[in-house]
C-alpha positions as YAML, in Angstrom:
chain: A
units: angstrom
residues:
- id: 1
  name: UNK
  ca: [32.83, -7.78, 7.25]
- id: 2
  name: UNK
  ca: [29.88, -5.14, 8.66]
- id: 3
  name: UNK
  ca: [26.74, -5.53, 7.35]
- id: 4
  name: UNK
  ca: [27.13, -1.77, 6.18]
- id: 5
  name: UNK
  ca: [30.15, -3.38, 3.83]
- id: 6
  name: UNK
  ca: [27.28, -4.69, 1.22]
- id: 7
  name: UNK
  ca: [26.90, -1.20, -0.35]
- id: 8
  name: UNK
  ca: [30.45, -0.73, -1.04]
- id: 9
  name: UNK
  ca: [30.63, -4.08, -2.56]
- id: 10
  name: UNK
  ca: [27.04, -3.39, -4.45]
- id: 11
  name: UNK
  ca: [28.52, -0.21, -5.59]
- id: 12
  name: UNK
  ca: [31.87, -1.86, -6.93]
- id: 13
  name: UNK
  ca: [29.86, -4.30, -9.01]
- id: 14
  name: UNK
  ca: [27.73, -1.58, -10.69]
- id: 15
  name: UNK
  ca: [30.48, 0.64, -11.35]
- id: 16
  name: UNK
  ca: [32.29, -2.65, -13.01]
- id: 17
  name: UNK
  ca: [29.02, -2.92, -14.84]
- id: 18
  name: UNK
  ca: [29.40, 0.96, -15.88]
- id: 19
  name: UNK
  ca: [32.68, 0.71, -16.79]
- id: 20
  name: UNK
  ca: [33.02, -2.86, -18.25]
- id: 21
  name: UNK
  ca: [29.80, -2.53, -20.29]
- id: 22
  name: UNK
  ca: [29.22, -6.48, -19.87]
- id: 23
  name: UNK
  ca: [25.99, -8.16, -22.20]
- id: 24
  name: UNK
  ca: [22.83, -8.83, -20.82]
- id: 25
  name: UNK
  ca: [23.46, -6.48, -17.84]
- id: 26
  name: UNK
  ca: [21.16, -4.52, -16.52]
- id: 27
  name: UNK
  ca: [22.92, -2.30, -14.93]
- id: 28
  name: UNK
  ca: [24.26, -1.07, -18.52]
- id: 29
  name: UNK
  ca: [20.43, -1.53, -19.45]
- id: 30
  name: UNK
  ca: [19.68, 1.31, -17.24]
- id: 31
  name: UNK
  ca: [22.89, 3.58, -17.75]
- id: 32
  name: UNK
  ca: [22.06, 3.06, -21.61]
- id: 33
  name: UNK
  ca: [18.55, 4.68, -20.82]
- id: 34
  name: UNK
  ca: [20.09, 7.99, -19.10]
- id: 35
  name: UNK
  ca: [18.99, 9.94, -16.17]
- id: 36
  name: UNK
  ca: [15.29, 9.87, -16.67]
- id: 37
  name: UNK
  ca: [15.54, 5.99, -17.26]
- id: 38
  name: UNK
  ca: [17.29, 5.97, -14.00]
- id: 39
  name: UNK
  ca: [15.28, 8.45, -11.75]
- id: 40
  name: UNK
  ca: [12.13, 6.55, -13.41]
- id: 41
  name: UNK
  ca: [13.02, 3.13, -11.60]
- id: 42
  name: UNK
  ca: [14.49, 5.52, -8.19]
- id: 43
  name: UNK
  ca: [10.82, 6.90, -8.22]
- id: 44
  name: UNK
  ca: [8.98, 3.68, -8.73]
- id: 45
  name: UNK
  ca: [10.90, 1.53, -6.23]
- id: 46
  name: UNK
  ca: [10.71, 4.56, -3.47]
- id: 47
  name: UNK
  ca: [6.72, 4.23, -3.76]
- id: 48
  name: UNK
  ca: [6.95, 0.88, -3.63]
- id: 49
  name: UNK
  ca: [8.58, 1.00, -0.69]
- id: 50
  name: UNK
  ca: [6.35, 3.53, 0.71]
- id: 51
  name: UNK
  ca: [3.13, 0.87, -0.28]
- id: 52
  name: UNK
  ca: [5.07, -2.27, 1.16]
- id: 53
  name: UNK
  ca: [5.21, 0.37, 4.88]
- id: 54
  name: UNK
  ca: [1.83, 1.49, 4.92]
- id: 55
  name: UNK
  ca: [1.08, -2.45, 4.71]
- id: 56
  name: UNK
  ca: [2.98, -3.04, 7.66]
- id: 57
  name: UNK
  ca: [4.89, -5.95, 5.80]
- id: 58
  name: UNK
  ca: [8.60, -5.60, 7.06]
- id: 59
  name: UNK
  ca: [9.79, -8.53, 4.62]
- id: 60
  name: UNK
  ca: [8.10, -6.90, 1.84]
- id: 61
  name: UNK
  ca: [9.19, -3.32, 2.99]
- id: 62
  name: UNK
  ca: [12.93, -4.84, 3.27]
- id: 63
  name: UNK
  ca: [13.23, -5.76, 0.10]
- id: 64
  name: UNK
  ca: [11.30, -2.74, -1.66]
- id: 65
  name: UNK
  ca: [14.24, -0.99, 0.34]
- id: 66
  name: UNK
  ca: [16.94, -2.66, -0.81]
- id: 67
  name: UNK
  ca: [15.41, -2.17, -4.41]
- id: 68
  name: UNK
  ca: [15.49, 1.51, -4.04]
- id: 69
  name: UNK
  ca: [19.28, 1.32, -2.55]
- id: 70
  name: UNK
  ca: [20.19, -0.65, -5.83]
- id: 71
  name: UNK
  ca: [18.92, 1.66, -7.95]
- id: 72
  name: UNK
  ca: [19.81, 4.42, -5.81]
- id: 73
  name: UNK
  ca: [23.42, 3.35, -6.44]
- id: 74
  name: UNK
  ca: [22.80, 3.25, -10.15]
- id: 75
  name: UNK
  ca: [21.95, 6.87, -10.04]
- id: 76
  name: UNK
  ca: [25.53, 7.31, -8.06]
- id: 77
  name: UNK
  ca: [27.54, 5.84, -10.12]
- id: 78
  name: UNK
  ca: [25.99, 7.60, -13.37]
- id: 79
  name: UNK
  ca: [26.34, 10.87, -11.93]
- id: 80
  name: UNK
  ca: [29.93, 10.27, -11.26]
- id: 81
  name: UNK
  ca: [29.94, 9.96, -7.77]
- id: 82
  name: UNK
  ca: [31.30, 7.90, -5.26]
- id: 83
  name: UNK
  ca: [29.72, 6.21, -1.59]
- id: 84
  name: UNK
  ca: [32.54, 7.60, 0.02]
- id: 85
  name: UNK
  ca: [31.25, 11.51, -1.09]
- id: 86
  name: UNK
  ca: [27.75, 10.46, -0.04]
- id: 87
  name: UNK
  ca: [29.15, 8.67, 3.42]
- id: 88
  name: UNK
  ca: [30.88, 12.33, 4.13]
- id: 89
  name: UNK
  ca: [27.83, 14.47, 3.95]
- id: 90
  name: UNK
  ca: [26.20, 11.82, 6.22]
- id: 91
  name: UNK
  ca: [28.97, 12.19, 8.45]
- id: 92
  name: UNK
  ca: [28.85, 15.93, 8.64]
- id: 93
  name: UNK
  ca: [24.93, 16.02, 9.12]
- id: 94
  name: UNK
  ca: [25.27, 13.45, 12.18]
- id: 95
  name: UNK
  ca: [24.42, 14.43, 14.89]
- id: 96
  name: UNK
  ca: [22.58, 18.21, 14.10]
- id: 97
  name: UNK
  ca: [18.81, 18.07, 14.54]
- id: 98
  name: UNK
  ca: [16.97, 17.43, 10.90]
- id: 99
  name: UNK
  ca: [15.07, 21.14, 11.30]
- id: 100
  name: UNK
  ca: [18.93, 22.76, 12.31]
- id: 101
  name: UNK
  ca: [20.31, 21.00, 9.01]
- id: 102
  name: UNK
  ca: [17.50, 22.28, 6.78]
- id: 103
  name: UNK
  ca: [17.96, 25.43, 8.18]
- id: 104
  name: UNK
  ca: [21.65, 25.66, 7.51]
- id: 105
  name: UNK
  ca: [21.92, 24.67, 4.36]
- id: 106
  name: UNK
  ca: [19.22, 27.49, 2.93]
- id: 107
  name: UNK
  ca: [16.20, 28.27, 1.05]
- id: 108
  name: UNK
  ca: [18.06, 27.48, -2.09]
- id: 109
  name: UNK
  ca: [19.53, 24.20, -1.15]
- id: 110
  name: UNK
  ca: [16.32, 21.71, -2.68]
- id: 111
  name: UNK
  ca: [16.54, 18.61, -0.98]
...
């Protein structure tokens, strides 16, 4: 298995979570709180993560990372969505410059 694979798996287990509604989970803590539960811990881990790189600390910056993917993933699967959807406009982004992207997608397009 890639190392890429854990996301899929991490994604399976928090759409179980979503859909099985287990106790003590929280993963259903978090869908229980809504979106702005939600984009509150995206927000907080992706300035951690930001702190933990301007320290230089690659451990620390790792796992603030992998934080923000976990909760990132939370947000997914409460909106609905699916890896594979986010995996696809990866794949048709690849390999256009960033500035050619922005361009093409508009003035309208926030993100």
């Amino acid at each position: 298995m890639g190392e890429a694979e854990i996301l899929d798996r991490l994604f399976a287990v928090i759409d179980t979570r979503r859909r099985e509604r287990p106790q003590n989970s929280y993963v259903v803590e978090l869908l229980d709180g809504g979106l702005e539960a939600i984009a509150a811990k995206v927000r907080e881990e992706a300035e951690e993560a930001i702190e933990a790189a301007a320290t230089g600390d690659r451990e620390q910056t790792a796992r603030e990372i992998a934080d923000l993917l976990f909760h990132t993933w939370v947000l997914l699967a409460s909106s609905g969505l699916k890896p594979s959807e986010v995996y696809a406009v990866l794949e048709q982004r690849f390999g256009r410059s960033g500035l050619e992207e922005k361009a093409a997608r508009g003035a309208s397009d926030v993100g």
